[in-house]
Each structure stands twice: as structure tokens, then as C-alpha cells.
N, C-alpha and C positions, 0 to 999 in steps of 0.2 A: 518501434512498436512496443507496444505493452507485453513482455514477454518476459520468463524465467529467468532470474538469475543461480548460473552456476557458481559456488565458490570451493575451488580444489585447494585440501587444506594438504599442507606440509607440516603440521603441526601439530599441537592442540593445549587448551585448558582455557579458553573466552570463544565467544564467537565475535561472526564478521561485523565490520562496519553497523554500527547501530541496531544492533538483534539482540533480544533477549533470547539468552540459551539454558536449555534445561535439557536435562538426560534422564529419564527413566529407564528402567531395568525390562529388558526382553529376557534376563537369563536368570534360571532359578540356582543355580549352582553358588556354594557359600563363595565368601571372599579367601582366596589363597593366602593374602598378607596376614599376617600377625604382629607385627609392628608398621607404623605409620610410615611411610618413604616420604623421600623428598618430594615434593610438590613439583609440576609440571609445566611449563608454557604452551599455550598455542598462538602457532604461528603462521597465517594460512595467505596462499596464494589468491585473491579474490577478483577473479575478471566477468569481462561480459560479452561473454561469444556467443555468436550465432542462433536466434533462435532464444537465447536466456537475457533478456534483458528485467530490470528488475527497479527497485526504487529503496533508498534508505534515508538515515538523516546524513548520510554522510558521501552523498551523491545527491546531486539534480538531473534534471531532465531540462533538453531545449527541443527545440523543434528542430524535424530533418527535414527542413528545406522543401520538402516536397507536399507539405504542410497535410498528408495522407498518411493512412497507417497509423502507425504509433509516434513515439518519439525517442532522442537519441540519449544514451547513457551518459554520465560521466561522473566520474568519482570527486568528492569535494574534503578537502583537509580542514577548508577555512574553519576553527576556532576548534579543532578536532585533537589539537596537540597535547594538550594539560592538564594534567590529570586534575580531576576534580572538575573539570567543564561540565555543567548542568544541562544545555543543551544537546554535550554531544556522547555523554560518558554512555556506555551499554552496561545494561545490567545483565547477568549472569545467573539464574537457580538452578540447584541442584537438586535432583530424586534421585536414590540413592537404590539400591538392587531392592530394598522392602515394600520399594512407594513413596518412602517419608519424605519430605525436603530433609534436604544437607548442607549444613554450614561449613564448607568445605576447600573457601578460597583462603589465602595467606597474603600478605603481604611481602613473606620471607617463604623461601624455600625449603627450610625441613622445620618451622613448626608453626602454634597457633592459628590449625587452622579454623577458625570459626567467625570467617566474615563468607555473606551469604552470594555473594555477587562479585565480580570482576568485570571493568569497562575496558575498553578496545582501542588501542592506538592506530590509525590509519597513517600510510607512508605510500608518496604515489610513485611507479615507475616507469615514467616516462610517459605512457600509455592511459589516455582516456579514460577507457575502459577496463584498467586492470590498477591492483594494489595489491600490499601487501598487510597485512593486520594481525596485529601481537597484544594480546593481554596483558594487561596491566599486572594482573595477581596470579599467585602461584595456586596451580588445583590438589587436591590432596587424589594421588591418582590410587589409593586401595580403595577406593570408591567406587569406579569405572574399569570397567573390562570391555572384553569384544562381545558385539550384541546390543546393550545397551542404547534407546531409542535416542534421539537429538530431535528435542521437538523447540521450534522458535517462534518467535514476533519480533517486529521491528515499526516503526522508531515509537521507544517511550522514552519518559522523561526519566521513570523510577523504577525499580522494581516493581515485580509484580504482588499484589495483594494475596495472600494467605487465605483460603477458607476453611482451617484445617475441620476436620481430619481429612477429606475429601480431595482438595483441590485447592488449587491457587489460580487467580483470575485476575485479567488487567481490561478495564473500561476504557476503548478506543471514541474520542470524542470527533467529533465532526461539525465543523464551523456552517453555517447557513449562509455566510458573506466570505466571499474569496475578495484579493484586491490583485490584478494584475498590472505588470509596472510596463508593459511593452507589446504588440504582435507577437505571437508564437514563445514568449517566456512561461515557461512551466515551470520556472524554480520556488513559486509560492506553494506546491503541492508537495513539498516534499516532508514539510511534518505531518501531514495526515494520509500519505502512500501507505498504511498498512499492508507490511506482509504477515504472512505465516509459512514456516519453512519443517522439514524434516531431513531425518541424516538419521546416521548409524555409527556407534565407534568399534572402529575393526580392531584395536590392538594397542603396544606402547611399545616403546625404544626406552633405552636409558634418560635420553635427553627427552621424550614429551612422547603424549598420547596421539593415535590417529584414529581418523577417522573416514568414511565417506564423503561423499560431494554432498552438499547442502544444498535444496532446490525450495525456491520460494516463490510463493503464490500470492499475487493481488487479493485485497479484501475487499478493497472501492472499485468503483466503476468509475470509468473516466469521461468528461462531457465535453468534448471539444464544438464548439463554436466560431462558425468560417460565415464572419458578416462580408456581404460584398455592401458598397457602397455605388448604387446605380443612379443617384441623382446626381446634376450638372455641378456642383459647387460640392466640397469638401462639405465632412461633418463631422463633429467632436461629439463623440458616444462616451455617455460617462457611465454606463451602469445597464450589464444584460442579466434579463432576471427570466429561470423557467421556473412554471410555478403548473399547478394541478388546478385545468381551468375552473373547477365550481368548487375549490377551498379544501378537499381532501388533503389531509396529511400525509402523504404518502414517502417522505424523506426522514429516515431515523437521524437521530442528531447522534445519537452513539450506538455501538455495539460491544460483545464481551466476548474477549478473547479467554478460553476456558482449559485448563488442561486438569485431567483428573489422576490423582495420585492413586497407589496402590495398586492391585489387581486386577483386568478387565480382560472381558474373553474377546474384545477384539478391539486390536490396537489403532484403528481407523477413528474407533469411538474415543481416543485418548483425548484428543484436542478437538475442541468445538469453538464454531463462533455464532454467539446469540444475540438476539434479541433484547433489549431487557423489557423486565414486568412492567415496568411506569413507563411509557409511552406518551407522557405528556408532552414532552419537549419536541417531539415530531412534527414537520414544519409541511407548509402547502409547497413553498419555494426556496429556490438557490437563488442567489445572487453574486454574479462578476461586477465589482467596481473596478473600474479602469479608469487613471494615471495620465495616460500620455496615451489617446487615441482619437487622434487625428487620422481622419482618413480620406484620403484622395479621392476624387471620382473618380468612376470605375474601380479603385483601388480596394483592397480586402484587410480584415482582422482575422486573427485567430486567438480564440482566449479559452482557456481554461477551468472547467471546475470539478470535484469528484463529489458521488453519494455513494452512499451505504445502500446495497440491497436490502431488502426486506427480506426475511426467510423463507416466505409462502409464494410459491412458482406464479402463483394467480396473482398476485400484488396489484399488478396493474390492470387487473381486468374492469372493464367498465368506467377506466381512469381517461382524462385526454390530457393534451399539455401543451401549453400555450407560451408564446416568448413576448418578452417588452423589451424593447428597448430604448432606451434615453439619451437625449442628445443633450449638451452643453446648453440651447438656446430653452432646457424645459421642459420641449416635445418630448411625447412618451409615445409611441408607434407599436399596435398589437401586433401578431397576428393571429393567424385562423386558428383552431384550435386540432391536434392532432391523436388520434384513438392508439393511445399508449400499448394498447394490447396487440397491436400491429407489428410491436419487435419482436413476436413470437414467431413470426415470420420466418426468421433470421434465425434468433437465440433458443427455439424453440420452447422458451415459456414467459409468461407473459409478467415480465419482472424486468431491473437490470440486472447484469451479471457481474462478477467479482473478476477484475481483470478485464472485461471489455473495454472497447473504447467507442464511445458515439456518438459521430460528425454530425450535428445539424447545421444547413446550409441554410441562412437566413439572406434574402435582399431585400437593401432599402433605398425608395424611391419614394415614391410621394405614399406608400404604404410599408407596410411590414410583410414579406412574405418567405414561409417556410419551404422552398423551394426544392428538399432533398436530405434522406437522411442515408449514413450508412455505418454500417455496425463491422466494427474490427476485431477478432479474435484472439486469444494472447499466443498463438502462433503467427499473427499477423495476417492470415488473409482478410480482405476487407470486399462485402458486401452491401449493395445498395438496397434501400429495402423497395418492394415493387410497390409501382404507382404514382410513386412523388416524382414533382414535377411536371404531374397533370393537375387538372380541375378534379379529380377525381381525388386526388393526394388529402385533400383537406376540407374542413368543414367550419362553416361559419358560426361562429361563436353566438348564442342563444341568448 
């Protein structure tokens, strides 16, 4: 299930598995050093226990089998080892106890420090669900004390962009075409699983800084799709598309992960995720192309896609949403169309939500029908929303 990842550091001076980490100042008191110390590693225990499950570039997700709820953790090394890997490297910024950014990483342990970031080595042990993650670069630790906020994002490709004097801000993009290679494979979402996470550093040792547990929060909403196949003979489905049945654009193709430097009376408002101003690229529909889906009679799909909420609780008000689906031989099969505003039911506003997950149950027979939706929480219980699965559930497209 879509749920928190905790990661318990032993360490410190990078963050975990694919996050950009930055530390702003909670404490107003000067800095005690007067000469520059050795630079610091972190080296953090990074699992997924109970309750905290999570997504980065440097983990997938598959399915639990029970093809309900969420889905299952596991940590991924593949191409994570080398330094300088463009895919996998984590960038690192630094705010400094004033607000400013701080070029603050090293190469070498007691000098130059003036590179702005540090990327993350992933080492797995034994366990699924659990690793180990060490910094490439050394941190200059008169920089960082206990107090000092740990605010992150996860997976980008690069650092995050400057907007000085204010802020530094990284454009989370979002594809309109997923391509899925299998049933129940969720490992195509894993570079656009945006998190956002926070932490605190509680103090130093000789050998490295520490810190709190770092918890992190889904940015997308996730769309899982459970096609049953109810006609007599097999079908090869190449392509499910949910789109906003009369053309609204209601899918952001990106958003902006925002952190503001400097002074603020409350530290909730440090980090924001927006909208942006041009809203052109905002699409009516998602699209899963599927690979290898073949599917049996009576037999089932499960395929995956994520969006980006919209900001405003009302988004979907007045919205409906409608599925196609495409078969190998051409056919394209509707169905009815369903009143978006309906997951307010559930999620209590009429939007998606960041971290949700939502089952729509599609069957195909000699028609297209939405047969059942239900909406998962990032604690994992899971809800059916009322009505579907009646004549009542849905309404015929105009």
C-alpha cells in the first residue's frame, strides 16, 4: 500500500536513496566553530516497516498479490553504484542557519568545501525492504547543529534550481503516456513517484552528524486499473486511456516543489508544492500502453498510472471520467461516463489526493463497463465508494 517511508539514520551528511536534501536553520544561536572541521559522512539505515512504505529512484514497487490496497516495497541498486550515474546520483542543498544556500559539500574531508550537493550510494542487506546509504561527499558540519530543519524531494535528475534571494525550486514533470511491460508491474512509476519528506538534525559525533527519522509523503495519486476480461475468447488490450469525458483539462502535466530560504513565522509554510502559472500543457487524458497483455477469459489486468492533484479541493467538481479501452484487433470500447465529484465521498474533497490509490474496476464483454471504484489511503485502509456496481453507479455519456 501507498504508505510512508521511514528511514532511521546512523549517520549523516547526504540523504537516502534518491532525495534531494536540504537543511534549513530552526536555531538562531551563532555558530560555536571558528575554524572549519573535517567534513562528515552520512550513513543511514533506510527500511520499510509497517505502515511506511514509500517510492524512490532507487526502489520499485510490484504488486502484493492481492492486487488490493497498495503495493509492495523494494529497494533497487541496479545502476545506483557509480559515481557520477545521471539517473541515479541524489542531489544534496544546503541552508545554512541565515536562510542562504551553502556550498558546503567536499570531496575530501577537511577542505574545499564548495560543491553544492552530494549523491547517495545505495548497498542492499539482504532484506527487500531495508538498505543501507552513504554519501558520496563529505559535509562541512560548522554549518549544521541540533534543530536545524531537513526538508526533501525525491527522484530528480539534478539539483534543484536557485531562485535566489527567496528560494530554490525543482519542476516535478509528469508524462500523459505510461507504457506498462506486464499485469500488476509497477516498476514504470518509479521516476515520477515524487516524494516530499522532513527530518531534524539532533546533533554530531566525532565521526558524523545525526539526525531524526525522515518521513516522506506521496505527491501523485496513483490509478490503479483491475480490467476483467468477461468475453468467451482472449483479448489483447493495447492501450487504457481515462480522460475527462467533455475535454476539460483537468491533469497537470507538472508541478513545483518550492522551498523558501531565510526566515518564516511558520515552518509548515517552508516547503510548498504548486501549481505553475502556464497551465497550458494540462492534458483532458492519461494513457497506459500495454506490451504484453494478453488476457484470458474470465482472466484480469492490473495496470498502472499516476497524476498530479490540482491544488483547489473543487477540481473535480462538475468533472465526469470516462475509460477506453483498445484491443489489438482496433476496437476501442467506452464506457459510461462517471461524476468525478463522487470521490468526495471517500476523500472528502472533490479532487485526487497525494498518496491515494484508486482501484477502478473495468469489464469487458461485448461492452465497456465501470463496474466499481475504490479509494486507498496512505495508511492503507481501502474503501469502496457507494453505489457502483449498480445502474445507479453510472450515467450514459451525452
Amino acid at each position: 500500500m501507498m504508505k510512508q517511508l521511514k528511514i532511521k539514520h546512523i549517520g549523516a551528511a547526504s540523504l537516502a536513496a534518491l532525495m534531494l536534501l536540504s537543511l534549513a536553520a530552526c536555531s538562531n544561536e551563532d555558530d560555536a566553530a571558528t575554524t572549519q572541521p573535517a567534513g562528515k559522512k552520512l550513513v543511514m539505515t533506510a527500511y520499510n516497516g509497517e505502515n511506511e512504505q514509500s517510492m524512490t529512484r532507487g526502489a520499485h514497487w510490484e504488486d502484493n498479490n492481492t492486487h488490493t490496497g497498495g503495493l509492495s516495497f523494494h529497494w533497487d541498486v541496479a545502476g545506483n553504484n557509480q559515481a557520477g550515474d545521471e539517473l541515479y546520483d541524489i542531489y544534496s542543498m544546503v541552508i545554512t542557519k541565515d536562510g542562504t544556500i551553502g556550498a558546503s559539500w567536499s570531496t575530501e574531508p577537511d577542505k574545499n568545501f564548495s560543491i553544492p550537493y552530494s549523491s547517495l550510494k545505495i548497498e542492499l542487506t539482504g532484506q527487500p525492504d531495508k538498505a543501507t546509504l552513504t554519501s558520496r561527499y563529505y559535509l562541512d558540519a560548522s554549518k549544521h547543529s541540533a534543530g536545524n530543519a531537513i526538508y526533501c524531494i525525491t527522484p530528480i535528475l539534478n539539483a534543484p534550481d536557485p531562485d535566489i534571494p527567496n528560494s530554490f525550486y525543482k519542476n516535478l514533470a509528469m508524462p500523459t503516456d505510461f507504457t506498462q511491460a506486464a499485469s500488476g508491474d509497477a516498476k514504470h512509476l518509479k521516476d515520477y513517484m515524487y516524494m516530499t519528506g522532513t527530518g531534524t538534525l539532533k546533533g554530531e559525533t566525532d565521526q558524523q552528524l545525526t539526525s531524526s527519522d525522515l518521513y516522506f509523503k506521496h505527491i501523485p495519486a496513483t490509478i490503479r486499473i483491475a480490467l476483467t476480461n468477461q468475453r468467451p475468447e482472449a483479448a489483447t488490450v493495447t492501450s487504457i486511456v481515462m480522460r475527462e469525458t467533455n475535454g476539460s483539462k483537468i491533469f497537470p502535466n507538472e508541478k513545483q516543489w518550492k522551498c523558501l530560504m531565510g526566515t518564516v513565522t511558520d515552518e509548515n509554510t517552508r516547503v510548498s508544492i504548486l501549481e505553475p502559472t502556464d497551465k497550458t500543457g494540462y492534458t483532458s487524458s492519461v494513457t497506459l500502453n500495454l506490451t504484453d497483455a494478453n488476457i484470458a477469459a474470465e482472466g484480469k489486468y492490473y495496470g498502472y498510472m499516476l497524476v498530479l492533484p490540482q491544488d483547489a479541493e473543487h477540481a473535480l467538481a462538475d468533472k465526469h471520467l470516462t475509460f477506453d479501452i483498445t484491443t489489438q484487433d482496433g476496437n476501442t470500447y467506452t464506457s459510461f461516463s462517471m461524476d468525478a465529484s463522487e470521490l468526495k465521498k471517500i476523500t472528502k474533497k472533490q479532487n485526487f489526493v497525494s498518496g491515494y490509490v484508486y482501484t477502478f474496476n473495468l469489464t469487458l464483454n461485448d461492452k465497456l463497463t465501470l463496474s466499481g471504484v475504490e479509494v486507498t489511503t496512505p495508511s492503507g485502509s481501502t474503501t469502496p465508494l457507494p453505489g457502483w456496481g449498480t445502474e445507479d453507479g453510472e450515467t450514459e455519456i451525452k
